[in-house]
Structures are given as structure tokens and as C-alpha cells.
KOLLO-770737 format. One line per field, with one value per atom (N, C-alpha, C): atom name; residue number from 1; residue in one letter; x, y, z. Coordinates in steps of 0.2 Angstrom, whole numbers. Last residue first. Example, Ala and Ser with C-alpha at 12.3 -4.5 7.8 and 13.67 -1.06 7.14 Angstrom:
<pts>
at	[N CA C N CA C]
i	[2 2 2 1 1 1]
aa	[S S S A A A]
east	[64 68 64 66 62 66]
north	[-11 -5 0 -28 -22 -16]
up	[35 36 39 39 39 39]
</pts>
This chain:
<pts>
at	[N CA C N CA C N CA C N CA C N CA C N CA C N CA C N CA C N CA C N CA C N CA C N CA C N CA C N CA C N CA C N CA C N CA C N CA C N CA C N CA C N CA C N CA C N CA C N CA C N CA C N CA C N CA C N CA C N CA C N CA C N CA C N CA C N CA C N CA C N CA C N CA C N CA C N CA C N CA C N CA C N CA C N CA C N CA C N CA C N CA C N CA C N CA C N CA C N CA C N CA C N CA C N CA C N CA C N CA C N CA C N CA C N CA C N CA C N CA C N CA C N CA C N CA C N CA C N CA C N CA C N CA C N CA C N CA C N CA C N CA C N CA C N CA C N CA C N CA C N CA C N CA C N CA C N CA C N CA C N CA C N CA C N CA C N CA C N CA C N CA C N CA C N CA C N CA C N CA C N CA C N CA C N CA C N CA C N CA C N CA C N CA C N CA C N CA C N CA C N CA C N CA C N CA C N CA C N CA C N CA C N CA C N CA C N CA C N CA C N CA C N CA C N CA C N CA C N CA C N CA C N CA C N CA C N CA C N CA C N CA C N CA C N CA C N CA C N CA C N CA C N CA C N CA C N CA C N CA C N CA C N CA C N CA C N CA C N CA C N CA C N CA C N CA C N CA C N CA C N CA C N CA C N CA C N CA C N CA C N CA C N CA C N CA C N CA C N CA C N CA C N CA C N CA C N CA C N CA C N CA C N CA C N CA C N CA C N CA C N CA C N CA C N CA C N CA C N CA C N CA C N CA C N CA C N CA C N CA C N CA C N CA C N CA C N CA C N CA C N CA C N CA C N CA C N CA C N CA C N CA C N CA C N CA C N CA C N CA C N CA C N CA C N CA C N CA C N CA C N CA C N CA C N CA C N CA C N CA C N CA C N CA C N CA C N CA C N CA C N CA C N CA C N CA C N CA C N CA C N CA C N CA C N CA C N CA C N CA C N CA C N CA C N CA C N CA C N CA C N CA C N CA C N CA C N CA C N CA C N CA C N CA C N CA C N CA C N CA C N CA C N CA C N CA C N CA C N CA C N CA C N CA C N CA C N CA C N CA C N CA C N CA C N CA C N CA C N CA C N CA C N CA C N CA C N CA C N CA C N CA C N CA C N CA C N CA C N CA C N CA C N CA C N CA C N CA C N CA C N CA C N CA C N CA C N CA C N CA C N CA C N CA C N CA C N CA C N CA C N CA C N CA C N CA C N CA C N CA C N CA C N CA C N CA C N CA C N CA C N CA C N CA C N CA C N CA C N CA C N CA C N CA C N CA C N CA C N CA C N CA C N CA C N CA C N CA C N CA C N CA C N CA C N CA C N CA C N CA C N CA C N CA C N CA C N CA C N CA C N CA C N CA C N CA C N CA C N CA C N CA C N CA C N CA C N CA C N CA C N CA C N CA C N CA C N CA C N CA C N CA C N CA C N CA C N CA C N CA C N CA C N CA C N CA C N CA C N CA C N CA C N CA C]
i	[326 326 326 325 325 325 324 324 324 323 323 323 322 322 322 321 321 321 320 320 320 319 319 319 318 318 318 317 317 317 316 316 316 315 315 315 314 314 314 313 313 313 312 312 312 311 311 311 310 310 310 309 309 309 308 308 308 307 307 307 306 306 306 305 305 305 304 304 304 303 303 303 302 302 302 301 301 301 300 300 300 299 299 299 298 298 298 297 297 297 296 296 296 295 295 295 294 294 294 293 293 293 292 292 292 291 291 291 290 290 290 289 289 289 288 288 288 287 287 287 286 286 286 285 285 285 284 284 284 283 283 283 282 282 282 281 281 281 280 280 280 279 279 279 278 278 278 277 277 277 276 276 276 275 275 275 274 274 274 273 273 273 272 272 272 271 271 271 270 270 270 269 269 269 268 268 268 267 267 267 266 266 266 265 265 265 264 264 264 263 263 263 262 262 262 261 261 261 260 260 260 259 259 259 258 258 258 257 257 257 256 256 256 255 255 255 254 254 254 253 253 253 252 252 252 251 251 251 250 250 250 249 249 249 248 248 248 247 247 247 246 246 246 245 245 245 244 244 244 243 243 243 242 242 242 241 241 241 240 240 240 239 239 239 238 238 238 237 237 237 236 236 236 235 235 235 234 234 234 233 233 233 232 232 232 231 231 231 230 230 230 229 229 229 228 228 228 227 227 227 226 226 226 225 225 225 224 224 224 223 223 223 222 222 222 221 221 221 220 220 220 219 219 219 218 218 218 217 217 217 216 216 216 215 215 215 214 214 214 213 213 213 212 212 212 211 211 211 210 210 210 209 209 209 208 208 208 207 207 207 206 206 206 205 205 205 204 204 204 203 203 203 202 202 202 201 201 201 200 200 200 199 199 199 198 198 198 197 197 197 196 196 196 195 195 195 194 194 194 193 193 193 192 192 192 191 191 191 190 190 190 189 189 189 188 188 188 187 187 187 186 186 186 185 185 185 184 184 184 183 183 183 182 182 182 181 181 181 180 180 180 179 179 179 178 178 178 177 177 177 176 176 176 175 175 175 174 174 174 173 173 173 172 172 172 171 171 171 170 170 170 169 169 169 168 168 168 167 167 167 166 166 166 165 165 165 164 164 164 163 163 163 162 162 162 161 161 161 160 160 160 159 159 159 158 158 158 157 157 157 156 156 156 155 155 155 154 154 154 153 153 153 152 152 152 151 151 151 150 150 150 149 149 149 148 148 148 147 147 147 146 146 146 145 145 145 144 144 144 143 143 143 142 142 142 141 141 141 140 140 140 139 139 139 138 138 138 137 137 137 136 136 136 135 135 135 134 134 134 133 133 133 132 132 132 131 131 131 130 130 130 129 129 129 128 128 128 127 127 127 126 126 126 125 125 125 124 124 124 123 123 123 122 122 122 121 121 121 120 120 120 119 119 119 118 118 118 117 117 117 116 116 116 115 115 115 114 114 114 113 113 113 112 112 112 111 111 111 110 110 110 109 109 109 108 108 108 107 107 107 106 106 106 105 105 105 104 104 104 103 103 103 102 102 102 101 101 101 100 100 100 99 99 99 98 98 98 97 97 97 96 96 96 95 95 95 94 94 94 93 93 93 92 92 92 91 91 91 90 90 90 89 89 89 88 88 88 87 87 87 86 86 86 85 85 85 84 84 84 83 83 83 82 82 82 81 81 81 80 80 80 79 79 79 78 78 78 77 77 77 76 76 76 75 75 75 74 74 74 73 73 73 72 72 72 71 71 71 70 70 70 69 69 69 68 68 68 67 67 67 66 66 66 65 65 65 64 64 64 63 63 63 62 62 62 61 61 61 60 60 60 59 59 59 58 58 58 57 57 57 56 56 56 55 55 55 54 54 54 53 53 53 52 52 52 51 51 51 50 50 50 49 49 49 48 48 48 47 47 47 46 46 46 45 45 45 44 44 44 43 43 43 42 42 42 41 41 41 40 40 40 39 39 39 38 38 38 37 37 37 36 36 36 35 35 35 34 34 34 33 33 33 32 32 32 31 31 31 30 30 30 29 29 29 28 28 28 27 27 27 26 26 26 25 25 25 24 24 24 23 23 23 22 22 22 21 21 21 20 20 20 19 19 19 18 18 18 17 17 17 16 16 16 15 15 15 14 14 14 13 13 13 12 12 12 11 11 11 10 10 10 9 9 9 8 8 8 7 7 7 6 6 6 5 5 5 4 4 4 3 3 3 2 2 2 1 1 1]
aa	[X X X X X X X X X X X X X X X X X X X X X X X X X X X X X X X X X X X X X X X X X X X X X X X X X X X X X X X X X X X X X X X X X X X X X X X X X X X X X X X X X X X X X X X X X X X X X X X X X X X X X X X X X X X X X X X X X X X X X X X X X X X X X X X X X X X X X X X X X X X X X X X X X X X X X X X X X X X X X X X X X X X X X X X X X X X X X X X X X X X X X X X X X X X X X X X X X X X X X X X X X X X X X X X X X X X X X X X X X X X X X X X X X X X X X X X X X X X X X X X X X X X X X X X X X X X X X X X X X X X X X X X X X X X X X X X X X X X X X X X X X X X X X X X X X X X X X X X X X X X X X X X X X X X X X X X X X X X X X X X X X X X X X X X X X X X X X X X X X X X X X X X X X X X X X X X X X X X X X X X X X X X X X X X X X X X X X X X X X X X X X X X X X X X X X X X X X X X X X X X X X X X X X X X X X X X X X X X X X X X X X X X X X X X X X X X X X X X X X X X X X X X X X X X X X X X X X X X X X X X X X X X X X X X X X X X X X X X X X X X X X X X X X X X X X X X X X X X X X X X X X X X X X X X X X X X X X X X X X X X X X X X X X X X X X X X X X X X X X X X X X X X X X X X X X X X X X X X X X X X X X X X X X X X X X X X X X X X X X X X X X X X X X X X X X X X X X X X X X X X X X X X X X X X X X X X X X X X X X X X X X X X X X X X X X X X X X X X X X X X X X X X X X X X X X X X X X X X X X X X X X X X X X X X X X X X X X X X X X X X X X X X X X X X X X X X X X X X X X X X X X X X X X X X X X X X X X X X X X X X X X X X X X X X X X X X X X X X X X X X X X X X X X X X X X X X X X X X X X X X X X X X X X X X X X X X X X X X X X X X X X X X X X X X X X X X X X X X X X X X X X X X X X X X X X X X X X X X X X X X X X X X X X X X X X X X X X X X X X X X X X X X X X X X X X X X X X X X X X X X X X X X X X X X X X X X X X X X X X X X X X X X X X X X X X X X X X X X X X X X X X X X X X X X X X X X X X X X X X X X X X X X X X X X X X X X X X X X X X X X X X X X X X X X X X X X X X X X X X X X X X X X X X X X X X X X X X X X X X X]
east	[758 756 753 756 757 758 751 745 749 760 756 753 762 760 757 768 762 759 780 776 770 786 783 778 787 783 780 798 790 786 807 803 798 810 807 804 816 807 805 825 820 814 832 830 825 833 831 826 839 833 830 853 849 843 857 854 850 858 851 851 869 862 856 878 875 870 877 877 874 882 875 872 895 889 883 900 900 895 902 897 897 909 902 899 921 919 912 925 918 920 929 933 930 923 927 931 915 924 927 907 910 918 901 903 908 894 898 903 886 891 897 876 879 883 869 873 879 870 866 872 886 880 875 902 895 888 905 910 905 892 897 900 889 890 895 901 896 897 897 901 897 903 897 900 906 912 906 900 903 904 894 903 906 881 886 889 880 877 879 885 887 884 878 884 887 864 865 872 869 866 867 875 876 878 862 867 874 855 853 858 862 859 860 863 866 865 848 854 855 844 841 846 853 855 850 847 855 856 834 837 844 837 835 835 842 846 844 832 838 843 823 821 829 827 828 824 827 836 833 815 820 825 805 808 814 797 803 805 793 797 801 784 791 796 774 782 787 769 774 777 765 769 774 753 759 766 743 748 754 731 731 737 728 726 730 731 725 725 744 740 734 753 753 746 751 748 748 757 748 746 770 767 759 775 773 769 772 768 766 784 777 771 794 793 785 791 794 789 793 788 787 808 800 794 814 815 809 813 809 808 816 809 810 829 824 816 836 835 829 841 833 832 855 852 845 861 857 853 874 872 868 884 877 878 895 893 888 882 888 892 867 869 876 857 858 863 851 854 858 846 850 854 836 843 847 824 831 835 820 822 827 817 823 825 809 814 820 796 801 807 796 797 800 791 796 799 779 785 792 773 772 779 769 773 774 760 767 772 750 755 761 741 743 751 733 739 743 724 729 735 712 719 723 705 710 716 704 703 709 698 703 701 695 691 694 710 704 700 717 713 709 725 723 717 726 734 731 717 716 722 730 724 722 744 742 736 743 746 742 742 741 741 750 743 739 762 759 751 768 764 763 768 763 761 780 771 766 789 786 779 791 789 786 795 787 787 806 801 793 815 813 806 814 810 808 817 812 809 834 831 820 835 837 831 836 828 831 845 836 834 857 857 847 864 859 855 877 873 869 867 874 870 858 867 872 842 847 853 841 843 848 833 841 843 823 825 833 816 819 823 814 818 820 804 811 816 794 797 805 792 795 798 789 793 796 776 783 789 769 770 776 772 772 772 766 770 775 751 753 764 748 748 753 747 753 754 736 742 751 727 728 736 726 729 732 723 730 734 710 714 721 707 703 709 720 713 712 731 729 724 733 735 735 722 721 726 729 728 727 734 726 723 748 746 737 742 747 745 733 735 739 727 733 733 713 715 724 700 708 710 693 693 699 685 689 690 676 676 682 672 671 671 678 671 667 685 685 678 683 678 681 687 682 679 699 693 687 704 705 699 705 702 698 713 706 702 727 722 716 729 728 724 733 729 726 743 735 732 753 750 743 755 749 750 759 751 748 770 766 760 779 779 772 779 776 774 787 779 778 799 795 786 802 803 797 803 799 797 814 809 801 825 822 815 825 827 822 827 822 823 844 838 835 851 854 849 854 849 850 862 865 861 853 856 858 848 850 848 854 857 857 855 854 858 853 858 858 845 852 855 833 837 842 831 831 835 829 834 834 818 824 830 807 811 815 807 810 812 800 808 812 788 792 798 785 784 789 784 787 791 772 779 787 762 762 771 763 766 767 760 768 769 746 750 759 742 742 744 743 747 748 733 740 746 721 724 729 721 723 726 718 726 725 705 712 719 697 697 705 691 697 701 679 682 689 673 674 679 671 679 678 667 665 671 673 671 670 678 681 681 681 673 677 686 688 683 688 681 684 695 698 694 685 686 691 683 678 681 695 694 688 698 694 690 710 706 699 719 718 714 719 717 713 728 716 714 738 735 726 743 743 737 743 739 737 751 747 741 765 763 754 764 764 759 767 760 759 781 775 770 787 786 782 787 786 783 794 785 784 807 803 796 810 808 805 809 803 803 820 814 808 831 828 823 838 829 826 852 850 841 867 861 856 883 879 871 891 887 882 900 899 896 906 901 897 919 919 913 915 916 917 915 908 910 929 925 920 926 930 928 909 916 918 902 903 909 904 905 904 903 908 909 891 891 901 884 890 892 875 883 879 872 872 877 864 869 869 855 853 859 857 860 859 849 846 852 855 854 852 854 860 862 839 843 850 839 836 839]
north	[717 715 722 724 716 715 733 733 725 745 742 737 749 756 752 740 741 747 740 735 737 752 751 745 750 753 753 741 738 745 747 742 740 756 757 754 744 750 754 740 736 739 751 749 745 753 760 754 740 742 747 746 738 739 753 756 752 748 752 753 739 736 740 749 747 742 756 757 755 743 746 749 738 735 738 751 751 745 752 754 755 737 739 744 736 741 739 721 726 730 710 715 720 697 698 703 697 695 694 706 709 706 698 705 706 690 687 690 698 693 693 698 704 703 685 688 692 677 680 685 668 670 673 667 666 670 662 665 663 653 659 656 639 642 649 625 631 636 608 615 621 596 602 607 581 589 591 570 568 577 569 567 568 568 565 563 576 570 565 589 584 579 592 590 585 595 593 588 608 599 594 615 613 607 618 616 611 623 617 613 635 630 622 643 641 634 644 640 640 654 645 641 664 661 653 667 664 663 671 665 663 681 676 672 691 691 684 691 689 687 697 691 688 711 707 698 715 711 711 717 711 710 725 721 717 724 732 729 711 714 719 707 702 708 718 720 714 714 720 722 702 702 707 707 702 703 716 719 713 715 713 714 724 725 721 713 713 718 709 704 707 721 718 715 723 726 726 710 711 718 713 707 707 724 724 718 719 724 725 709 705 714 718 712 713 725 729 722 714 719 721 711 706 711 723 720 713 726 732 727 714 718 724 712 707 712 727 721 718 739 740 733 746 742 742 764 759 755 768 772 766 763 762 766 771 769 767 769 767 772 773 773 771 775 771 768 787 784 777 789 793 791 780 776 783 782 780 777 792 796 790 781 785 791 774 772 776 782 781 779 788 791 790 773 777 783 773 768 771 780 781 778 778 782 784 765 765 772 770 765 766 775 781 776 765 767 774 762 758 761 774 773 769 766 771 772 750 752 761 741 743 751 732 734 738 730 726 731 738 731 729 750 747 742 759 756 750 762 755 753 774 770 762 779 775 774 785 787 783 776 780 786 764 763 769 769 762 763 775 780 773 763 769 773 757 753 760 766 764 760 769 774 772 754 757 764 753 749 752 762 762 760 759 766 765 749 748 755 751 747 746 757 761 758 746 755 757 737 735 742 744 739 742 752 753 751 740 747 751 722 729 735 716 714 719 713 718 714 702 706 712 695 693 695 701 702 699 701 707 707 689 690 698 686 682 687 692 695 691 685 689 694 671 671 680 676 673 674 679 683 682 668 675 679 657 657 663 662 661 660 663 669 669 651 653 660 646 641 647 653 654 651 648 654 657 636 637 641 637 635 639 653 648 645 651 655 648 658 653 658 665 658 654 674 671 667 688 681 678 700 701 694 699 701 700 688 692 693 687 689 690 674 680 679 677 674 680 678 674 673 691 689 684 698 696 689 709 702 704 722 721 714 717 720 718 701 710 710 689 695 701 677 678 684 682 679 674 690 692 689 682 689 690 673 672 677 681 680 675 682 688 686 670 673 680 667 664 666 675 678 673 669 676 676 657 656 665 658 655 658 665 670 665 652 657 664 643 643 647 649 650 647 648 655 656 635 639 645 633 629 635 641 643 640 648 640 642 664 660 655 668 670 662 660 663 665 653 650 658 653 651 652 657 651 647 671 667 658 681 675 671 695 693 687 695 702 697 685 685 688 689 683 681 701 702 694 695 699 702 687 683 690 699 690 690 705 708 705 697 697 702 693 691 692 709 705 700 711 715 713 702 700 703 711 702 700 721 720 715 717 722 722 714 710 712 729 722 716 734 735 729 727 727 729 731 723 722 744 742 733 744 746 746 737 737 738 747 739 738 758 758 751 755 757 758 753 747 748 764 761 754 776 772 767 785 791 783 788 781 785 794 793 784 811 805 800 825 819 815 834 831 825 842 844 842 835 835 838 827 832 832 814 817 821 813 808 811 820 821 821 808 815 818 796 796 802 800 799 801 802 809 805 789 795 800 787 780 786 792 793 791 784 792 794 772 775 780 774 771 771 778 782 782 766 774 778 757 757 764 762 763 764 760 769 768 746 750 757 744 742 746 742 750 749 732 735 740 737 736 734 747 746 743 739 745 740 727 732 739 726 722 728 731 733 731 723 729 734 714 711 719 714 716 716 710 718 720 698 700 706 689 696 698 676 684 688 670 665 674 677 675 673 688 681 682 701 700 693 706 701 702 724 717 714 729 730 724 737 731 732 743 738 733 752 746 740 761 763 755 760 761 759 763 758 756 776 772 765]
up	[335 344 348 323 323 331 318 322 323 319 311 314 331 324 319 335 337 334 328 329 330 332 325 326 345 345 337 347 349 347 340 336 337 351 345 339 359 361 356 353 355 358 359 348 349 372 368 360 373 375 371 366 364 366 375 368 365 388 387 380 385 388 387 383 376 379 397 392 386 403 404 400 397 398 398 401 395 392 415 413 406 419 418 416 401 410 411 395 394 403 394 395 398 399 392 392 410 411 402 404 411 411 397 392 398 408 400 399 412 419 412 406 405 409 405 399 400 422 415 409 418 418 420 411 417 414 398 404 411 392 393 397 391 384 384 398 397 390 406 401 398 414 415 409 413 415 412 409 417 418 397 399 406 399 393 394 411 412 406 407 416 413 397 396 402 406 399 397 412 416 412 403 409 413 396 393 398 408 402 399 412 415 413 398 403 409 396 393 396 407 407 403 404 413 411 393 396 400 397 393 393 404 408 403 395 400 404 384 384 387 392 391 387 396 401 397 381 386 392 378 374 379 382 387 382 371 371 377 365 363 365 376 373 370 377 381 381 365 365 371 368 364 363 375 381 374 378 375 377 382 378 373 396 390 384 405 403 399 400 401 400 404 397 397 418 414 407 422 425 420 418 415 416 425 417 416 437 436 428 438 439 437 437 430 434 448 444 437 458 458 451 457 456 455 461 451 452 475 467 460 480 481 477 477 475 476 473 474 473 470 471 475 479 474 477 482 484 479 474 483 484 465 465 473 455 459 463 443 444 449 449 442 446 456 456 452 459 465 463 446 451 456 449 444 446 453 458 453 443 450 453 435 433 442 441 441 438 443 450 448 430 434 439 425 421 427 435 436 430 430 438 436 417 417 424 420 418 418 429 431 427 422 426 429 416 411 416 423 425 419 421 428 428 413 410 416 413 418 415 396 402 407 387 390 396 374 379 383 370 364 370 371 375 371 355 362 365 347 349 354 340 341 344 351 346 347 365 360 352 377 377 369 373 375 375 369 364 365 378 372 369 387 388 384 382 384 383 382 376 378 396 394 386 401 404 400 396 393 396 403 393 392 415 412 406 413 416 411 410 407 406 425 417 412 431 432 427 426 426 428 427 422 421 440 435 428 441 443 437 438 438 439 438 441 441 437 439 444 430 423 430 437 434 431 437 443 441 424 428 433 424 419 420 435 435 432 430 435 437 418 418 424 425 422 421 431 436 432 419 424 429 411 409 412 419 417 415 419 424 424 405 410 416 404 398 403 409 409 408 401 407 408 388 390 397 391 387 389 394 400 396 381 385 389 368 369 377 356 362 363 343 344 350 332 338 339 324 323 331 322 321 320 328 321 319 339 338 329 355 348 347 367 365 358 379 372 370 388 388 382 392 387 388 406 402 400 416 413 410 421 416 412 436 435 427 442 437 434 445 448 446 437 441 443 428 427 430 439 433 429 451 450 442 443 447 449 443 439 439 456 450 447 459 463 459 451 450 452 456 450 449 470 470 462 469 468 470 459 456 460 470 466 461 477 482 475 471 472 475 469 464 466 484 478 474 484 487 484 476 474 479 480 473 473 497 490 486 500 501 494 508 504 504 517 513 505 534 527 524 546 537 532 555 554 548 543 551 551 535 532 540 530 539 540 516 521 528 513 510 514 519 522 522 514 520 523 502 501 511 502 499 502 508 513 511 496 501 506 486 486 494 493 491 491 494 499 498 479 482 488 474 473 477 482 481 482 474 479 483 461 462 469 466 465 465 469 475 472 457 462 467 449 447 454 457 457 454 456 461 462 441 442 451 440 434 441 447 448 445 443 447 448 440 433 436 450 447 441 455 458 452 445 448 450 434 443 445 424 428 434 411 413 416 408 409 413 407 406 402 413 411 406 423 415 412 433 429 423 443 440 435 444 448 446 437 435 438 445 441 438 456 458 453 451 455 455 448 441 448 461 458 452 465 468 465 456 454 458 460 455 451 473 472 465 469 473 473 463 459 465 474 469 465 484 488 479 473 475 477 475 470 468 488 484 480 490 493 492 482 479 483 491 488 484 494 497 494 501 496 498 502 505 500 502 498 500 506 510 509 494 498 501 481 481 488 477 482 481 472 480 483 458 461 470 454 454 458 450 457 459 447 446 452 457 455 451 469 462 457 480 478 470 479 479 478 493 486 486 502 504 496 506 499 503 520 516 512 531 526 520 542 543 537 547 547 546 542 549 550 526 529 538 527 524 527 529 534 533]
</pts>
């Protein structure tokens, strides 16, 4: 459908040359992924239904959780599907949607989340972030920090997918560790949670390993901007209210590595232009995995050790969260 539609990647110039013969591979495939993760998110309500499962979340209030996670994954969804429909069409030159709007648009649906969050989730919530069995922010601070946490991570997914199969590789790790975290370990979920919202993360392990099939080097179809916002802004809504924000700093570690080097970069940049007139940088380019590309690296040797790095990072997150430090 994709393809019939006419929604092909333009491919940046300022990019690896390599990348330019990836020009009109169908991109939007963010809406299989969703397609997958609703699927899967059906199948958990059925399930759940069942009386000899006794699981005690027959009242929608106890539903509450994981449709407000969705309706925000889609929030974002929305978003990137514009930038990536404006980038493919590009009418009267404009060339996805200015950062500045971008990010106000991606800021007022996570506040709009979370005004839910702390106005009409059924159960209430707590604002407060722990780590290690220690309070370090509590109350507006907190708030402030969510807002931030949420945008930012959907950022930090969404800059991560630059190569074939880089971020749904990446995704699965990290939604398959969140979930035995939650699901597995004592006390996984620390807040008052909606049991259906843990039907989400192995929804999304699922859909992204189904389209990293599709996805893997030579990509048949990128997820773009409409899967990898989505994709972040879901792990951060599900971190958030069960009190787990630290553990997916942790088993997300390359995509927050991947988005810290695109900020350095940046910074250092702007930084230097304004010293000595000549901008300079810390890579080759950037995000990271741009770096490794024009160093030598095959992309999928990049991807490769991208996911083994994620893989250790999801095993750490997982000790971590065995000895009760996030």
C-alpha cells in the first residue's frame, strides 16, 4: 500500500553516500507497527477477560493505564506521520515539519498525558522519581522532568532509527527487558498499575521483531517518523507511571547515547563557531552510528554490535532492577 501510495524516503544529501541508494524504499511503516502493537494490546483485553486467568481488572477504570498510553503513542504517531508525509511530498518545498513546531507539538500532547495523569487516572499518582530506595524529585520538578523525559525520549528513538534495522531491533530488547522487569521480578510495577498496561510491552517486542523482518538490511520498509516517536513516547508513558524511568535510562542506553551525540555535537559546534568563527566537531557525523559508518564499519556491522551493546545494557537493566537500584 505503501509503495502504491507513492510514499518513498528522499534520503538527505548531507548523509553517507551509501545511504542515497536507499532513495524511495516506502517509509510510514510505523503504522505496521501500531497495526501490531493494537493487535497484541486486543489480544492481552481478551485474555484478561477470561475468569480463570484471575486477574482482577474486569472494571475500565483498571483499563485506564494502557489506553492513555496508547492515545498518547498515537499523539506522537500523528506527529511524525505529517513530518514524514511532508518530507516524501515536500509541497511548496517545505520538507517535514521546523523543529521548533515539532517539538511544541510533541511537548503539549505529553502534558496532555500527563494532566490526565495527575488529574483523572483513576487510581491517582504519586510524582516522585526514585532511585536506589532514594526520593530525588518530587511534586512540579517532577512534573517538569516528565515532560522533558517523554519528548526527549521519543527524540532519542526517533534519531537512533538511521540504519536498517538499527531502532525495531533495538526496541524489542528494550520492551522484552522492561516487561520481565515488570512482570517477573517482585515489586516489577512500584506504582498502582493498570495490569493490562504490561500486555503493551511484549505487544511491541512482537510487532517490532515481526517488522524488523521487513526491516533488516536491505530494508523493504522504514518505520520513520511515525513508528520511532511513537515507539519512544510509549516506553517513556510506560516507564513513568510505573515508576520505572531509570530502568529504561538504562536498557534504552543507545538510543540515549545515540541522542546525546547528535546534542554534543550540536553544542560543541555552535560552541566553536562563535570562538573561532569554524564550527568543529566531535564526529565524523552524527548521530553516533553516522560516526562508525564513515570510519569504516558495514552498516550491518554497526547494527550488529548496536544491538549487542543494547542486549548488555538490558542485562544490566535487569540486574539493576534485581537489586532494587531502579
Amino acid at each position: 500500500m505503501l509503495k502504491r501510495r507513492g510514499a518513498g524516503q528522499v534520503i538527505s544529501r548531507d548523509g553517507p553516500e551509501s545511504h542515497l541508494a536507499k532513495a524511495g524504499t516506502p517509509s510510514m511503516g510505523g503504522l505496521i507497527i501500531l497495526a501490531g502493537i493494537f493487535a497484541g494490546c486486543l489480544a492481552t483485553l481478551v485474555v484478561t477477560r477470561n475468569p480463570k486467568w484471575n486477574i482482577a481488572v474486569e472494571s475500565m477504570t483498571r483499563r485506564s493505564d494502557l489506553a492513555a498510553v496508547l492515545y498518547l503513542a498515537v499523539g506522537f504517531a500523528l506527529i511524525g506521520l505529517l513530518d514524514d508525509y511532508l518530507t516524501i511530498r515536500q509541497p511548496q518545498g517545505i520538507r517535514g515539519i521546523p523543529s521548533k513546531p515539532k517539538a511544541l507539538l510533541q511537548t503539549l500532547v505529553a502534558v496532555l498525558f500527563l494532566c490526565w495523569l495527575a488529574f483523572g487516572r483513576p487510581n491517582g499518582f504519586v510524582p516522585v522519581l526514585v532511585i536506589a530506595g532514594h526520593q530525588v524529585l518530587s511534586g512540579f520538578g517532577y512534573w517538569i522532568f516528565a515532560v522533558a523525559y517523554i519528548v526527549g525520549m521519543a527524540n532519542f528513538v526517533n534519531i537512533t532509527d538511521g540504519l536498517d534495522g538499527l531502532a525495531s531491533g533495538l526496541a524489542s530488547i528494550t520492551a522484552a527487558i522492561i516487561a520481565a522487569c515488570m512482570l517477573l521480578l517482585p515489586g516489577g510495577g512500584r506504582a498502582e498499575c493498570d495490569l493490562t498496561l504490561y500486555g503493551l510491552l511484549p505487544a511491541i517486542t512482537g510487532a517490532c521483531v515481526a517488522f524488523l523482518w521487513f526491516n533488516t538490511n536491505p530494508a523493504k520498509v522504514f518505520m520513520g517518523d511515525t513508528g520511532s516517536l511513537a515507539l519512544g513516547a510509549a516506553f517513556a508513558a510506560t516507564a513513568i507511571i510505573a515508576h520505572r524511568e531509570i530502568l529504561l535510562v538504562v536498557t534504552g542506553l543507545v538510543f540515549v547515547i545515540e541522542g546525546l551525540s547528535t546534542a554534543l555535537q550540536w553544542a560543541v559546534f555552535k560552541f566553536t563557531r562563535i570562538l573561532t568563527g569554524t564550527g568543529r566537531r566531535v564526529f565524523r557525523k552524527s548521530p553516533i552510528h553516522h560516526h562508525f559508518e564513515l570510519v569504516g564499519w558495514p552498516e550491518q556491522t554497526v547494527v550488529a554490535r548496536f544491538w549487542v551493546v543494547g542486549a548488555l545494557a538490558g542485562m544490566l537493566g535487569f540486574a539493576g532492577a534485581t537489586w532494587r537500584l531502579w
